[in-house]
N, C-alpha and C positions, 0 to 999 in steps of 0.2 A: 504494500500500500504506500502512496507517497506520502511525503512529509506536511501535513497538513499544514502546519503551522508556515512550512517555506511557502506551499503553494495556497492559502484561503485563510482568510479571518472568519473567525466567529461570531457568529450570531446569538448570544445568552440568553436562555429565557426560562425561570423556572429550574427544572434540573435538565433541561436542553440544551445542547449546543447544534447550531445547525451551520455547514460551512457549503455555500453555496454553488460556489468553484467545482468542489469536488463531491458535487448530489452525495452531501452526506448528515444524517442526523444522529445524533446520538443522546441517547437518557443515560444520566451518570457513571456518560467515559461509554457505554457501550453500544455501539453499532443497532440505530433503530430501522426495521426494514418495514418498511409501507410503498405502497405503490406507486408507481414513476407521477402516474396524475397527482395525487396528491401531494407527492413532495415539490411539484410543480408550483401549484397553488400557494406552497408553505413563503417557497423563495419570491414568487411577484407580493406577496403581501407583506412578508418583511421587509421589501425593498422602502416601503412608504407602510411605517407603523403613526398606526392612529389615525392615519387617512381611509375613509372609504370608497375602495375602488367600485365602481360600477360593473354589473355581474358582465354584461356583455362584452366589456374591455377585457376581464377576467377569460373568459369565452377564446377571446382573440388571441390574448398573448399564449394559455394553454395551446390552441388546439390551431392555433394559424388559422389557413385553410378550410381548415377540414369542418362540415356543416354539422354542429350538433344542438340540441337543444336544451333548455336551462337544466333539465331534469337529470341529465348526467352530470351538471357542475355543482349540484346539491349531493348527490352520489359521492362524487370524491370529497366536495366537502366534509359531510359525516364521515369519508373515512378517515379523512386527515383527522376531526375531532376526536372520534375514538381512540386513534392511535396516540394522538397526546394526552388523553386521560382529560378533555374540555367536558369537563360538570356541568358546565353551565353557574355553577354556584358562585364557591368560592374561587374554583380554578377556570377562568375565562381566558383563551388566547385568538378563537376567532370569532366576531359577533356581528349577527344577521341585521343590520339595517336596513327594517322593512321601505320597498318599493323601490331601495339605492343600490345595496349592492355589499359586500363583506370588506368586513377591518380588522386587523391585526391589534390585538388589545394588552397582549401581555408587554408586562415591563419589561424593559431590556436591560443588560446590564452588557459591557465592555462592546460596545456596538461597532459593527465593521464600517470601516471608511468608508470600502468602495459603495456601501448599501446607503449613502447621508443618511444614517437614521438620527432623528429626530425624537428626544423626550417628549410624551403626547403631554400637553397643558394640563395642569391637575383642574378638578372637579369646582375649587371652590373659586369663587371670585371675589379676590382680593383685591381692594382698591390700589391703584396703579401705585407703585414706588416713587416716593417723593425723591421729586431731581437733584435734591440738594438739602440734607442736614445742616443744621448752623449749631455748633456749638455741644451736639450730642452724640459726641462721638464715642466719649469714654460713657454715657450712661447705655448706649446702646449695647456696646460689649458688654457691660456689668447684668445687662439684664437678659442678654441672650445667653452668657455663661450661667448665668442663676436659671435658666430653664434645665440647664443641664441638671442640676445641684437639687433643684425644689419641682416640683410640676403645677404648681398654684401658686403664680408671682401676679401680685395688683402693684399697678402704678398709681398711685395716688397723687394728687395733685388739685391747686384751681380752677377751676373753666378758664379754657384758653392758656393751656401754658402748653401744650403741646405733646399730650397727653399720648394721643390719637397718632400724631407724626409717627410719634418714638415706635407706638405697640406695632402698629405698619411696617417700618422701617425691619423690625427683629424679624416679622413673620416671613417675609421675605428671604431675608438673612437666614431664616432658618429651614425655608421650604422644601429642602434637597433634603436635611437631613430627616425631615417626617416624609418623602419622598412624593411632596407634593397634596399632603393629607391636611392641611392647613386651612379651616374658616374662619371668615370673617362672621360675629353676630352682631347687629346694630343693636343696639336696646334703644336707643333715642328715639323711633317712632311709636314705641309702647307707652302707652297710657297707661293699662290696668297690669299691676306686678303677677298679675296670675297668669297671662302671657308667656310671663317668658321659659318656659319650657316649651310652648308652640313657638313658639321666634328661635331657638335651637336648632326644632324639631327640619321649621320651614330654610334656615340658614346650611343644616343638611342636606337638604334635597327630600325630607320627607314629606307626606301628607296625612294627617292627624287628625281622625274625626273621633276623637274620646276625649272625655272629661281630662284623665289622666295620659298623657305622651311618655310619660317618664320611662316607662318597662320599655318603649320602642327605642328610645335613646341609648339606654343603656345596652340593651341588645345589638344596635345598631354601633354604637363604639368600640364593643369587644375586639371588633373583627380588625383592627390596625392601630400602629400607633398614631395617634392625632393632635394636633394643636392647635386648639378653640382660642381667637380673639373674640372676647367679651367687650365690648366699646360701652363706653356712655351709662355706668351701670347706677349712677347711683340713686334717682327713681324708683330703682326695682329693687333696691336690697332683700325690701321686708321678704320676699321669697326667694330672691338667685341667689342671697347666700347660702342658705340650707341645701338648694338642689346645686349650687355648683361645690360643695362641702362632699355631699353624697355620691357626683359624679365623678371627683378625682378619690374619694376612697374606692369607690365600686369599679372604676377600669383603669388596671394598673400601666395601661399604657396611654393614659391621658395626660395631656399637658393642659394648663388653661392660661394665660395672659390677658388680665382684666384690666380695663382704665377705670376710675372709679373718684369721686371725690372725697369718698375716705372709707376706709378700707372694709371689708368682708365681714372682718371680726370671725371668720371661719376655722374649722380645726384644718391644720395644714399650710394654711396662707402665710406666705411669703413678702410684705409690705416693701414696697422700692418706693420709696419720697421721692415725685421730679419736682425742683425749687426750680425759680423763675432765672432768666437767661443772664449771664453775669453782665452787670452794666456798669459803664465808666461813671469813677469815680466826681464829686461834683469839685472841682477845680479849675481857677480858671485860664491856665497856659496850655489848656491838654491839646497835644497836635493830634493832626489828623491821623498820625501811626498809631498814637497811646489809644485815642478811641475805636478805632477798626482794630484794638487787639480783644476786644469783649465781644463773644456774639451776639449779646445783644445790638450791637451797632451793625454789626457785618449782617444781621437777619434788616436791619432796617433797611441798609444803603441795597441789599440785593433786591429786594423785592422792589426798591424805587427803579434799579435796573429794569425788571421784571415787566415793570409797566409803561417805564419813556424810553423805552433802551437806553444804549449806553450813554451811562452816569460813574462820574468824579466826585467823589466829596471837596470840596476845598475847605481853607482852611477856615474859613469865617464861617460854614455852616457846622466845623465839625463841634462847637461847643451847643449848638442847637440840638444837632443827633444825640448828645449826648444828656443832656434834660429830657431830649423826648421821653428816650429811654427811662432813665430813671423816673420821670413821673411816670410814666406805665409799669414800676415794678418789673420789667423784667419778661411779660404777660406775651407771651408768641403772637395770640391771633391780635391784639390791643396794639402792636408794632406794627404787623399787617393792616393794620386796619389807617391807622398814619400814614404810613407810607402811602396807601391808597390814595389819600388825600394831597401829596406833592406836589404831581402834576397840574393841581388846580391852583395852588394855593402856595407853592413852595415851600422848604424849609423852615425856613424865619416865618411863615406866616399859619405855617401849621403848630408852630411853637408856642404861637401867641393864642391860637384858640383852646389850646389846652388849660389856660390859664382859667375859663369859665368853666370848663365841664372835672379839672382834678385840681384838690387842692395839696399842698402840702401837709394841710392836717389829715387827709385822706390818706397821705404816704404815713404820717408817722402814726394814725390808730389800724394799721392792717391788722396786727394780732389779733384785735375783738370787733372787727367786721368781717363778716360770714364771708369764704372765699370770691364766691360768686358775684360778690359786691363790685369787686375790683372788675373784675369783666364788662358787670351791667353798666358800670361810667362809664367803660369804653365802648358801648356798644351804643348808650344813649350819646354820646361824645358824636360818633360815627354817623349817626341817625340824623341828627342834629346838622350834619353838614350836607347829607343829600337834597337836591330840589324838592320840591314838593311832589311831583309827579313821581321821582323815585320811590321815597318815604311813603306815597300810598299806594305802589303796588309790593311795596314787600312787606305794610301790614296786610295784605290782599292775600300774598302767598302763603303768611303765613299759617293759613286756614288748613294746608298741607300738609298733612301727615305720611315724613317718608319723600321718597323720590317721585317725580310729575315731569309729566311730558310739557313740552312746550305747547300743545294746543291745549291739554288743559290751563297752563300758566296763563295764557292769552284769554280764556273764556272768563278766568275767573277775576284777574287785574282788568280787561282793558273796560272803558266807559268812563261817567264825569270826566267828557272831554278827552281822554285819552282812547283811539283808535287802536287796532292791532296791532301795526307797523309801529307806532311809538310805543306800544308798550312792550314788544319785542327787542326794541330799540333799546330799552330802561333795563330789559331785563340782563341784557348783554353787557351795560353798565353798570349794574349790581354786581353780574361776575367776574367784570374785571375790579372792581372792587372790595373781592373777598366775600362778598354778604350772602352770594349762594355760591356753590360749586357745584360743579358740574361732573357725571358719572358717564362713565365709557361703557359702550356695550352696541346693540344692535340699533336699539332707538336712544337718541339721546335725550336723559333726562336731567331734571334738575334737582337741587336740595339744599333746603334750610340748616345748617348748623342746627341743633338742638337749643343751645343756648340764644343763639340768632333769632329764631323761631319761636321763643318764649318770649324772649324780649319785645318782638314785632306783634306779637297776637299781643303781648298784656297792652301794648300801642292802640292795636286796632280793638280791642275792648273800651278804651278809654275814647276813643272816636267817636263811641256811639254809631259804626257798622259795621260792627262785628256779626249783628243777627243777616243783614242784605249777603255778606260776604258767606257768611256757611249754609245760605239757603241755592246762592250761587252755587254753592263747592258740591251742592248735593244735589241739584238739579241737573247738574254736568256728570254727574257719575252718573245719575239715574239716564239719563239720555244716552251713552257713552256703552252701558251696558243691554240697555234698549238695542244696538243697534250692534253691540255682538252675538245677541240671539239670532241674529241675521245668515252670520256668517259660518252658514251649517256647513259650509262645503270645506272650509280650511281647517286642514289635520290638526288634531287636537296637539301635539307638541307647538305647533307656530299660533294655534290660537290662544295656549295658555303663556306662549310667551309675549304675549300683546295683552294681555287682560288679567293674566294672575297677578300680576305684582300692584296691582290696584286693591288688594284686599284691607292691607291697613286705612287708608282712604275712605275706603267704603263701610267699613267697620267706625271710623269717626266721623263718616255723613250721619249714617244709621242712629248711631251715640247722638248727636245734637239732636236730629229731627227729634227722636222722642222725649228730649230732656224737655221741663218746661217750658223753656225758650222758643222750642224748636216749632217743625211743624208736621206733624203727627200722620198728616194724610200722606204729605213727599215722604215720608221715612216707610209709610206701607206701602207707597207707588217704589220706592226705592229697595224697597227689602224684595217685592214680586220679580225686581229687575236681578239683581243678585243670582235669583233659584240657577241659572243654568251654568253660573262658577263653580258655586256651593257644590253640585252635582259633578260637574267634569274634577273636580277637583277630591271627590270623595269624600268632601268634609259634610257627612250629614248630621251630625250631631249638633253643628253652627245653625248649619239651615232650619232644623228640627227647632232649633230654640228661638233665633229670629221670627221666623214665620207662628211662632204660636205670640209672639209679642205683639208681631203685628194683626196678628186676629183679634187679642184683645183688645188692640187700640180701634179696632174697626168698628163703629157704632151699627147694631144691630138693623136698625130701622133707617140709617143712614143711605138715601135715591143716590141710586147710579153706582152704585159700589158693589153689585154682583159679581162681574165681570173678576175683579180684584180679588174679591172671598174668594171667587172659583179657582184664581191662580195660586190665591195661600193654601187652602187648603187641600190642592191639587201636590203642592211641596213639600208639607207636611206629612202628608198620609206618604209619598213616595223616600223622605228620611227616614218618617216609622220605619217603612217595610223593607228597605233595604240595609237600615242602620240596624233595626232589631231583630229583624226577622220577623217571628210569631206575636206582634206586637196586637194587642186586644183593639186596641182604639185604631188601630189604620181601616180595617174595614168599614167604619161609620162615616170618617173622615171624607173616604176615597165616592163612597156611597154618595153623600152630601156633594161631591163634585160632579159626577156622575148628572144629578136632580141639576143643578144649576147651569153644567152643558148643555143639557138638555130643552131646559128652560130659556139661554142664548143661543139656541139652534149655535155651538161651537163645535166644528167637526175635529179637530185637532184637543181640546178638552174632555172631547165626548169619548176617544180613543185613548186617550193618556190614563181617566178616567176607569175605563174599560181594563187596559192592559195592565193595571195597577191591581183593579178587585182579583185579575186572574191570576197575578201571582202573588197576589194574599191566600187565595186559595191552594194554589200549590205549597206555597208554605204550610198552611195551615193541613196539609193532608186531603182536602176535598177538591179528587180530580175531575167528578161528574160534575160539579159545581163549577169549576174549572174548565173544563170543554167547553159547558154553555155558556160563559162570559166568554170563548174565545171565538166560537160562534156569531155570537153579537157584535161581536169586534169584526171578524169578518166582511157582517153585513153591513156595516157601517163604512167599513173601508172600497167594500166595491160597487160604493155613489161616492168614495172620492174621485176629486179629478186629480189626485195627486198617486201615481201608479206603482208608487213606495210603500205606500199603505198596504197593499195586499200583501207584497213584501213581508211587513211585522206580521200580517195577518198569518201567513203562511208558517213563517217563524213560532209566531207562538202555538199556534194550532198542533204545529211539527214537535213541541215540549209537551204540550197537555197529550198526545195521540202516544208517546214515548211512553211516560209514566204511568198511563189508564193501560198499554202494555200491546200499545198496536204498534208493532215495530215496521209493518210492513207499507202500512202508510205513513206511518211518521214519517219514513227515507224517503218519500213520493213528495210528499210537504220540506223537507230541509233541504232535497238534491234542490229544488223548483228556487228557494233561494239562493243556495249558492251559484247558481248558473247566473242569478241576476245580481246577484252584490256590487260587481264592476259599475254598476249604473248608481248605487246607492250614494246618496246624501245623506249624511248624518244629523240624526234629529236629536239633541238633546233632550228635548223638551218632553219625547216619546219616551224614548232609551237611554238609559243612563249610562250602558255600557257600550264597549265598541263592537257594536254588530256586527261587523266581521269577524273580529274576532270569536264572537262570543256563539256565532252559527256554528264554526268550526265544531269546537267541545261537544256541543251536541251529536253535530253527525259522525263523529268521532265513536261518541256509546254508541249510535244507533248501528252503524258501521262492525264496532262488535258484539254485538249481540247478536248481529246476521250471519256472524261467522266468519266477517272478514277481516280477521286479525289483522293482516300484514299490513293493509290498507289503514283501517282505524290508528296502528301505531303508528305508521310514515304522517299521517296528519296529528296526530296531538303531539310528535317530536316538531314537529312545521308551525302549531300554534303554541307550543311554548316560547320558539321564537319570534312567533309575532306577538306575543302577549309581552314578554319583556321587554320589546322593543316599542311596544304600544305606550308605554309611561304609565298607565291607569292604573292604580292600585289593587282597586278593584276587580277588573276585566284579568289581571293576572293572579288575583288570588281565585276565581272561576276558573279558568283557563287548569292551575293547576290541582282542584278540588275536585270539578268538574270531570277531568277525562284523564290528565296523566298521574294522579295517585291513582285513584280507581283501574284504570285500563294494565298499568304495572303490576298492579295487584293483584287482577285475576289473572294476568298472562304468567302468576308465579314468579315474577321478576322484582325479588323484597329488596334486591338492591337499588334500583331504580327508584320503588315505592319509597323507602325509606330517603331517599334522597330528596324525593319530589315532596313529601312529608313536612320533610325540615325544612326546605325551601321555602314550603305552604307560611309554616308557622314563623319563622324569621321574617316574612315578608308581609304579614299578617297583622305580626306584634310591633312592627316597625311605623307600619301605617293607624295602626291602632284600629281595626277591622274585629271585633270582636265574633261574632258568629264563625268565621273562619279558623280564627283561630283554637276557638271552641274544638271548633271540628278538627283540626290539623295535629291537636292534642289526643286526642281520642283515636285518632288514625294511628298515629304514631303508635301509641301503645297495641295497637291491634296488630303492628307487623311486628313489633318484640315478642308479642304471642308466636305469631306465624313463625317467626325465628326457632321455636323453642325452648323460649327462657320464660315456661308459662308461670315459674312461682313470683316474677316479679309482673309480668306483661298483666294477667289477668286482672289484681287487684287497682291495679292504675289503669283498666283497661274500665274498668266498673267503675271507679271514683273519677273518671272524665265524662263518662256521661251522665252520672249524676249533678257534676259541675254542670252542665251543659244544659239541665233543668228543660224546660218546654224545648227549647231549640233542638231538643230531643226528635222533636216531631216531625222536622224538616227532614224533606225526601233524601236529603245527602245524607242522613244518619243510620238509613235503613238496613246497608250493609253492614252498619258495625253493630248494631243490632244483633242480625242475625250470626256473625262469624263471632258475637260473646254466648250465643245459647248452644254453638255446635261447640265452642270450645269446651263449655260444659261439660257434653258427651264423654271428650276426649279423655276431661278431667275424673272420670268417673263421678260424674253429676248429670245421669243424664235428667232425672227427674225434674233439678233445675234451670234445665236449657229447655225441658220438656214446655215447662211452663212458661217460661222467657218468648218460646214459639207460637204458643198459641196466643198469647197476648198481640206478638205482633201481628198474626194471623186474623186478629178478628177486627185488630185496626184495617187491616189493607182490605180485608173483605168490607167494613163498614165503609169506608171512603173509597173505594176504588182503586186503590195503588197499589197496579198489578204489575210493574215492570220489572220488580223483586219477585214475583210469585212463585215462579219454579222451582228456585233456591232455595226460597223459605219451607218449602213442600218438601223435598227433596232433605234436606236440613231434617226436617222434623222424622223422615223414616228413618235416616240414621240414628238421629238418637233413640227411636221407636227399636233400632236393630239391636244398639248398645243397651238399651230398657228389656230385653229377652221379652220382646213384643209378639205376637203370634205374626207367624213368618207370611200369612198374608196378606196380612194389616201390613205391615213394613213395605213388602210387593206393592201392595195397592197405592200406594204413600207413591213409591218411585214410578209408578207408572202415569200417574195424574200429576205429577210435577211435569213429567214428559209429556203426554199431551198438550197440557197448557202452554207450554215454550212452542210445542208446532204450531197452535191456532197464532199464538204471538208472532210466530216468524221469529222467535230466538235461537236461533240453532248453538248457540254457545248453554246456553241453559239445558237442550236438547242434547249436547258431549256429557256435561257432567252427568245428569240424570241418566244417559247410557251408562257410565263409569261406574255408578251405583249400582243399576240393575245388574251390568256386565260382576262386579265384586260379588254381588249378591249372589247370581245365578251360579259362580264356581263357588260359593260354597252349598251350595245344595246338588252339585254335580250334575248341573244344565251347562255345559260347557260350549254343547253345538250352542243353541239356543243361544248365550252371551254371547258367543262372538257374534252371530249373526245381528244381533240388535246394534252392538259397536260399529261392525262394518257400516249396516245401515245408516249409521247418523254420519260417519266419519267416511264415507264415498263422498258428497257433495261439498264435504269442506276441502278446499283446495289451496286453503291458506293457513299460517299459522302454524306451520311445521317446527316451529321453535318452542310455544308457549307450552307452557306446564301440563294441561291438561291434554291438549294433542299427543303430546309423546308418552304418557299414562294411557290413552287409549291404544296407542300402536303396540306399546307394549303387552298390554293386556292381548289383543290379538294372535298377536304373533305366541305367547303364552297359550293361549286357549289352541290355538289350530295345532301345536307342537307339542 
């Protein structure tokens, strides 16, 4: 073999090495062999890590020429996955980017030249690196080497000393060494200290519809080391210091770096004092060097740079810099904020206005005025010198909570006289003034300082328009969110990055309108506008709470407000049902919206309405009840003129026909949409999850219950990767609950199951999805059974569904159910799985939910077998489970229940006879040559014929 090292560099990944020169891979030092395509694929996608190459390009470079179609480049894909051991979990190296095309995700380490590989950008977005420290150079090392030493270091200090700079500056500094795991969390747009574990949660990348986030965080932390900037904390003490106390005890690979105006008082904390920037002494020969040797002077003279270009101090202005300085103490943004003023005003004339707004007795009582004092002079100082037109749009802005876009800025400043263009004009002169700054990203938006922002609102309270201004700021969201309902056709990743980050906003429009100030009706017009965030974002537990506030505010008898109830209560009852599941009060709710659709002839209410009662009822177990809402629903959708409708109609029709246990039309109803998906608009308003996606999982079970294993797994491996790559929390805890724990589970593939398990509940707990992860718990424990560790699996197998309470009821419970009363059997109880059975038996028989029925049949003669039952009671048990799978069209229900009678009939020494019943069910399955129970059939055969 050649010398790899003379002849190729390597590619590191993981315990990989791959040298592409010499088509070679290797897993730790040893020779990995996979097929020419796939190692093909491995080296165009390392060439460019973290990019997404487009599948077709992919296509070209593999195969030149040669005419193939995408369905061989997902072929080598998975083989390549498999061969690297790609989980999908924790170990991801290549990831399906629906509708674009595959990217290379693993970290790299010693990367080859000739490949320019590129570190991909980390996750979080840290505010851009300040161009130029002045002055903190030694605190910057003390505090980055003190992350080494402590992992809970607060910067303490007074508003405006440069707090903010420094914590930036280290995170930076230190982002290679957490390998790019580094957040930023604002706390300065939080109002309410109960927040801030959702401003964490949201500063992660989670989404969080539970009272409590904390168990998602913590679970979501374990997994790397991290380094959390905490900004602006001290507002929120009364609770971030307990939860950030608790989150550097509980993950011992957490760092935290808080700015704060004094400290934590937490077990753990680490207190760094930043004092104000050293200032020239007050003397009156100081030359122009002795002053530019204090950074306080050199942060003043640069930023004057900063704003007229190039600038000289001489020597007449430098004993002026040098009073600035020291009447501002020293105060970073109070120097910025001078300096701002130069250009207008020069030196000597900005030294003389200081003389109104600080006194020297101001300097010598700092010790016993509140730090913040020192700032608020310099900001009324600052304020004090803007035109008039400036000074009232930045008490206008400051109605803002958080980052805002420019045309909101414009909606909510311009008027009394002032036009867009001018007030565009003002607001661009604010930020070259320091008083907002401005955030990089896709759209550019703006932002109030915290301290800035307080200062300007307590202004614009004292004006007497502060109520016209936040009835503005809330009529502009409500309109704003009006007209993202619109925009059904843009993919939910580009539409939540246009509209999610509006939620603090919208959260303190909400807040005013209903306080007494406010206005009660905008805040329930503005809460109905919200619902379809609230939804795409998962958060129903917000939505559940808003929307019942605004119901109360809503006067009963109050003309022309129907419309409105129909839309609260249409939001409500769909948080109930999807936040709690088996919730008692959504069916009334949804009912009550249903009467007032009906009552606005509303076709799109009337349906929302509908599809809502019918998966209240599938919840609830009542699938006859369920059919005929979805019936009605039908009817309803085919007098729309909108030909999407039939679509859901078909869809849901295709889930109630599933469960009632008609598999054979169900597949007739789910093929009919997936052939029309391609045309599909997405309705939020209908569908909360991503219907594409979410058809998949379905046809996925129907798919195996027909017996087409091979088929059913190639699509629930294909919608796992569209469900991860979908963002929806939701739609991927479906996705994995739905079809790829279940489908692993009966294909006897516990390592999959168990995978896809832990996936469920990590991904579950993260989001705060409580019903899934209910269930994901209870899963779990049912494959530790299946493992054979049944002395710990069963007892935790039984204390999760007792956790699990009603939600017990829900159709996804019904196999654990059933696989806790056969373990019975096993356990020599059969008496108590006897009874476990018919319990559920006479649930599915009263409601109709027959999609279990076989099993559960089938289930019961076995333990009738292990119960030394008379052997034709047992016989009769497994032959009416069989039937019932044939009228179903379940042929998967139809193997096992062979399997049974096949077991059965060799021990009563019917050996012709079993095999011939095996043969029979196992000639038309033509698929599924790998799963567990097909190769327990073949065996048995081949057993009985020999």
């Amino acid at each position: 073999m050649p010398d790899k090292n003379n002849q190729d560099s390597a590619v590191s990944f993981g315990p990989f090495r791959l040298f592409p020169k010499s088509r070679l891979l290797e897993r730790d030092g040893v020779p990995l062999h996979i097929g020419g395509r796939a190692l093909d694929i491995l080296i165009v996608l390392a060439e460019r890590p973290g990019e997404v190459i487009d599948k077709r390009e992919l296509v070209k470079r593999i195969w030149a020429d040669v005419h193939v179609d995408e369905g061989s480049l997902r072929f080598h894909i998975a083989a390549l996955r498999k061969a690297l051991g790609d989980t999908g979990k924790s170990t991801r190296y290549v990831v399906n980017v629906a509708g674009r095309g595959y990217c290379f995700a693993a970290p790299l380490a010693q990367p080859a030249p000739p490949l320019a590989i590129e570190t991909a950008s980390p996750r979080s977005l840290l505010p851009p690196p300040i161009a130029k420290m002045i002055g903190r150079d030694d605190v910057i090392e003390k505090i980055s080497s003190g992350l080494s030493l402590y992992r809970f270091v607060t910067v303490v200090g007074p508003g405006g000393i440069g707090k903010t700079a420094v914590a930036i500056t280290v995170a930076h500094r230190r982002s290679a060494d957490f390998r790019g795991q580094v957040f930023y969390v604002d706390f300065g747009p939080v109002r309410d200290p109960n927040l801030a574990a959702t401003t964490i949660a949201s500063a992660l990348g989670l989404t969080t519809n539970a009272d409590d986030p904390i168990p998602a965080l913590l679970t979501h932390l374990q997994a790397r080391s991290t380094l959390l900037i905490f900004d602006s904390c001290e507002h929120v003490l009364e609770t971030l210091a307990s939860l950030a106390e608790r989150l550097v005890r509980d993950v011992p690979q957490l760092h935290v770096l808080a700015t704060s105006r004094e400290s934590f008082r937490s077990e753990g904390e680490r207190i760094f004092r930043l004092y104000p920037l050293d200032c020239p002494p007050q003397r009156d020969d100081l030359s122009v060097a002795e002053v530019l040797a204090f950074p306080a002077a050199q942060l003043f003279v640069e930023r004057i740079a900063q704003g007229s270009g190039s600038f000289e101090l001489s020597a007449e202005e430098a004993p002026f810099v040098a009073d600035i300085c020291r009447r501002l103490d020293g105060i970073a943004l109070a120097i910025e904020l001078a300096a701002g003023r130069v250009n207008a005003y020069g030196i000597a004339g900005t030294a003389s206005l200081l003389d109104s707004r600080f006194s020297l007795q101001w300097r010598g009582r700092r010790t016993a005025i509140p730090r913040h004092q020192t700032l608020s002079a310099a900001l009324d100082w600052s304020y004090d010198l803007l035109p008039e037109s400036e000074s009232a749009i930045l008490r206008r802005l400051s109605v803002f909570v958080g980052p805002f876009t420019a045309e909101a800025a414009v909606a909510i400043a311009s008027g009394d006289g002032l036009n867009p263009a001018e007030t565009s004009e003002a607001i661009d002169n604010l930020v070259t003034k320091s008083l907002i700054s401005t955030s990089s990203g896709r759209t550019l938006r703006y932002r109030l300082l915290d301290t800035t922002r307080t200062y300007a609102f307590g202004k614009l309270a004292a004006s007497g328009d502060a109520r016209r201004v936040a009835q503005l700021h809330a009529e502009h969201f409500r309109d704003l969110l009006h007209r993202a309902e619109t925009e059904t056709s843009t993919p939910l990743h580009a539409w939540l990055n246009l509209y999610g980050g509006e939620l603090d906003n919208l959260r303190a429009a909400m807040d005013w309108a209903f306080s007494p100030e406010g206005d009660a009706p905008l805040g329930i017009a503005l809460t109905a506008a919200t619902v379809t965030l609230w939804v795409r974002l998962s958060l129903f537990a917000e939505c559940r709470e808003r929307t019942r506030a605004a119901l109360a505010a809503l006067e009963d008898k109050a003309s022309g407000t129907d419309r409105l109830r129909m839309q609260l209560l249409a939001a409500l009852g769909w948080s109930l049902m999807y936040g709690e599941g088996r919730a008692r009060e959504a069916r009334p709710i949804l009912e009550a919206t249903l009467e007032l659709a009906e009552r606005l002839d509303d076709k799109d209410f009337r349906l929302r309405a509908l599809w809502g009662l019918c998966i209240d009822q599938f919840n609830n177990g009542e699938f006859g009840r369920a059919r005929a809402l979805a019936e009605r629903f039908t009817t309803t959708a085919t007098s729309s003129s909108d030909k999407t409708d039939l679509m859901l109609a078909d869809r849901l029709m295709a889930v109630a026909l599933h469960y009632l246990g008609d598999q054979t039309e169900a597949r007739v109803r789910i093929d009919r949409v997936n052939v029309a998906l391609h045309m599909l608009a997405e309705k939020p308003k209908i569908f909360p999850l991503d219907l594409r996606v979410s058809t998949q999982y379905f046809r996925a079970r129907i798919l195996w219950l027909q017996g087409l294993a091979d088929q059913a797994l190639e699509l629930a491996a294909d919608n796992i990767e569209e469900g991860r790559a979908n963002g929806h929390a939701l739609t991927f805890c479906s996705v994995l609950g739905q079809s790829a724990c279940l489908l692993a589970f009966f294909a006897g593939d516990y390592d999959a199951a168990q995978r896809y398990g832990t996936e469920l509940l990590v991904h579950a707990e993260r989001h705060s999805i409580r019903l899934w992860a209910l269930w994901a718990r209870a899963f779990n424990a049912m494959i530790i059974v299946k493992r054979g560790d049944v002395e710990t699996g069963m007892p935790l197998l039984r204390d999760e569904l007792n956790r699990a309470g009603d939600a017990r009821f829900l159709p996804r419970f019904l196999p654990l159910l059933g696989e806790l009363s056969a373990r019975f059997g096993e356990a020599g109880q059969a008496d108590r799985g006897l009874a476990g059975i018919e319990d559920i038996l006479k649930r599915c028989n009263d409601r109709q939910e027959r999609w279990y029925l076989p099993e559960l049949i089938r289930i019961k003669g076995e333990l009738l077998l292990k119960d030394a039952q008379n052997p034709s009671t047992v016989e009769a048990c497994f032959r009416e489970a069989m039937e019932i799978a044939s009228q179903q069209g379940a042929r998967f229900w139809e193997l096992r229940c062979a399997i049974s009678i096949a077991r059965f009939g060799m021990a009563q020494g019917r050996n012709a006879e079993a095999a011939e019943v095996l043969e029979d069910v196992c000639r038309p399955l033509t698929e599924g040559a790998g799963i567990a129970d097909i190769r327990v059939a073949r065996g048995l055969i081949e057993q009985l014929r020999h």
